[in-house]
C-alpha atoms as one frame of an Amber mdcrd trajectory, in Angstrom:
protein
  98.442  97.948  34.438  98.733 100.449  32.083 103.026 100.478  30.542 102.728
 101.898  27.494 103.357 105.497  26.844 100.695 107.669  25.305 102.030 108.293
  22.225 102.913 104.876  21.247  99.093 104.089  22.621  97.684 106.576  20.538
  99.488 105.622  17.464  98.130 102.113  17.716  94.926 103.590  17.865  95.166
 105.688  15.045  96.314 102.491  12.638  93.202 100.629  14.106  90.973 102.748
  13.875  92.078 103.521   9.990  91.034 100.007   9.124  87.553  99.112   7.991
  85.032  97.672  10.504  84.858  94.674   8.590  88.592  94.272   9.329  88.362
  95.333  12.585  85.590  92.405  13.693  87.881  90.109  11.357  90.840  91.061
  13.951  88.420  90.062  16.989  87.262  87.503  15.720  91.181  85.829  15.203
  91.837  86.620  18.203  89.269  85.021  20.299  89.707  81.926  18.357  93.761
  81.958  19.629  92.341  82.307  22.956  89.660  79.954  22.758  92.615  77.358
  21.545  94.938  78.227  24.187  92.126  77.375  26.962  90.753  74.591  25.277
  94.702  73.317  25.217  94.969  73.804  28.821  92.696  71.535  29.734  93.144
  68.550  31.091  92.459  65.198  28.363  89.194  62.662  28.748  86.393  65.116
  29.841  83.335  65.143  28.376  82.378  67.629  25.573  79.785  69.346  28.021
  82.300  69.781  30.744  85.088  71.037  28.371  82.293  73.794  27.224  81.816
  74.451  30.824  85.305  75.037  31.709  85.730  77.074  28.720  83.143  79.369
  29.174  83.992  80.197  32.795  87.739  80.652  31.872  86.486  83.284  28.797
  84.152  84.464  31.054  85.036  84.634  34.742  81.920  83.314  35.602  79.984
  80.279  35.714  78.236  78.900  32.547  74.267  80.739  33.483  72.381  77.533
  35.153  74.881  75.408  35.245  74.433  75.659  38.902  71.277  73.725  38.842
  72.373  71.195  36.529  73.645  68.375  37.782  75.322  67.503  34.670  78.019
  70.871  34.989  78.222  70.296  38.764  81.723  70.350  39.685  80.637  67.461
  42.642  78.178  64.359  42.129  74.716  65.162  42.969  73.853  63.852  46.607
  72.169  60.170  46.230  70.848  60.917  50.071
């Protein structure tokens, strides 16, 4: 979704693009941390540091943390004892 007029989008733009790189990555770089918080908050209390990096990365991401999927250790179900 796309609400904000052009010209106000394009002023934003201009002011960011005025700043230095260095500021720039120093803007990214805050920001992901308030995210990272905010999902690391959201989870629920007592799981294990690996599975809290797990659910982390899929909830930055969108996808699941690359082989986790063979790893019984980030399986989201116990591995079969059959």
């Amino acid at each position: 979704m796309i609400d904000t007029p052009p010209e106000i989008a394009e002023m934003v733009r201009t002011r960011l693009m005025a700043r230095s790189g260095a500021e720039r990555l120093r803007m990214r770089v805050e920001m992901f941390e308030v995210a990272r918080r905010m999902v690391l908050a959201s989870l629920p209390p007592g799981l294990s540091d690996m599975e809290r990096k797990r659910q982390l990365y899929e909830r930055i991401y969108g996808a699941p943390l690359p082989g986790s999927e063979s790893k019984p250790h980030f399986s989201h179900t116990p591995p079969s004892t059959a």
